[in-house]
C-alpha positions in Angstrom: 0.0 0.0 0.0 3.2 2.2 0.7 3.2 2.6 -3.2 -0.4 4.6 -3.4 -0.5 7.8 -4.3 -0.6 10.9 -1.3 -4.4 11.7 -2.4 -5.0 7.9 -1.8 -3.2 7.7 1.0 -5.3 10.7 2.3 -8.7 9.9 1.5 -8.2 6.7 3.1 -7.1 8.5 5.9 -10.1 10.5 6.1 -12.9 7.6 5.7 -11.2 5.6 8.9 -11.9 9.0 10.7 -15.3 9.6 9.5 -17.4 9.1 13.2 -15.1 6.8 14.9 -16.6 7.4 18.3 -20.3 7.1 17.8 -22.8 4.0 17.8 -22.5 1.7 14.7 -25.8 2.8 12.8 -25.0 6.7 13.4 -21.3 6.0 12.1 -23.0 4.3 9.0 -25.4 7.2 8.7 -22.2 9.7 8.9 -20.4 7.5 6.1 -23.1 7.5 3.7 -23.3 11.1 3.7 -19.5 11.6 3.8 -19.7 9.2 0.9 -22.1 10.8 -1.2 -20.7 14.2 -1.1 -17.0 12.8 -2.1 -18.9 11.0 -4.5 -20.5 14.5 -6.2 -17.4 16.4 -5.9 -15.0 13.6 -7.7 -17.7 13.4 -10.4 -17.4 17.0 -10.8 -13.9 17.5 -10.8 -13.6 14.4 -13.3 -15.8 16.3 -15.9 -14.1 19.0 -15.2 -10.7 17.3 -16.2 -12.3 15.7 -19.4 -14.0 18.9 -20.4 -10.4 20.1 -20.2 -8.9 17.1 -22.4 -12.0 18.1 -24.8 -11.4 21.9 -24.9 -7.1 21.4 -25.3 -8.5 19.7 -29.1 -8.5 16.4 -28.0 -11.2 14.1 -29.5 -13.9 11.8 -27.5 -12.0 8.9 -28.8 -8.5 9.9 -27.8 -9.6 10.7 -24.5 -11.3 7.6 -24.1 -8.1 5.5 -25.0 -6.0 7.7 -22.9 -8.3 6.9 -20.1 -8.9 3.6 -21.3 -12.6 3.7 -21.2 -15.1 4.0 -24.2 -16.5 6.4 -26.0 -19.8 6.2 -24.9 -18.5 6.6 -20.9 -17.0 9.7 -22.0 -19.9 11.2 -23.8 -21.8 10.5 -20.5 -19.3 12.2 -18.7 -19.4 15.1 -20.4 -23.1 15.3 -20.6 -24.0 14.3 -16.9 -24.9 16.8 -14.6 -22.7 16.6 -10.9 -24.7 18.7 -9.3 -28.0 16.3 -9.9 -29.2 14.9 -6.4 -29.3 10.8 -6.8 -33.4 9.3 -6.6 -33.9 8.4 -3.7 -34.7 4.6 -4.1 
């Protein structure tokens, strides 16, 4: 694990403190929510990055092999909106 990057190494870090001195079910609560709003921001921040690929002239498909995913992924990407709340199921 010593081989991880420092942003690894520091989310990690900052899950295994998320609510480490409450009961079980309010720690999950806690963790869900932490987990949703890291979730939000990274999907943010990654469209922002393949925006950025996009608006440097590079095309859907060389972004896709240079982040070795497929077209359509990045289309959705680009297209999906961060900010959107998740349906509550």
């Amino acid at each position: 694990m010593d081989d991880q990057p420092e942003e690894v190494r520091r989310v990690r870090e900052a899950i295994a403190a998320v609510a480490v001195d409450v009961a079980p079910a309010e720690r999950a609560r806690r963790l869900d929510k932490a987990m949703e709003a890291a979730r939000q921001e990274w999907r943010k921040r990654r469209r922002e990055a393949v925006q950025e690929m996009k608006d440097d002239g590079m095309t859907l498909r060389a972004i896709a092999k240079e982040l070795d995913i497929s077209f359509g992924r990045v289309r959705q990407i680009l297209t999906e909106d961060p900010d959107a709340l998740p349906s509550e199921e």
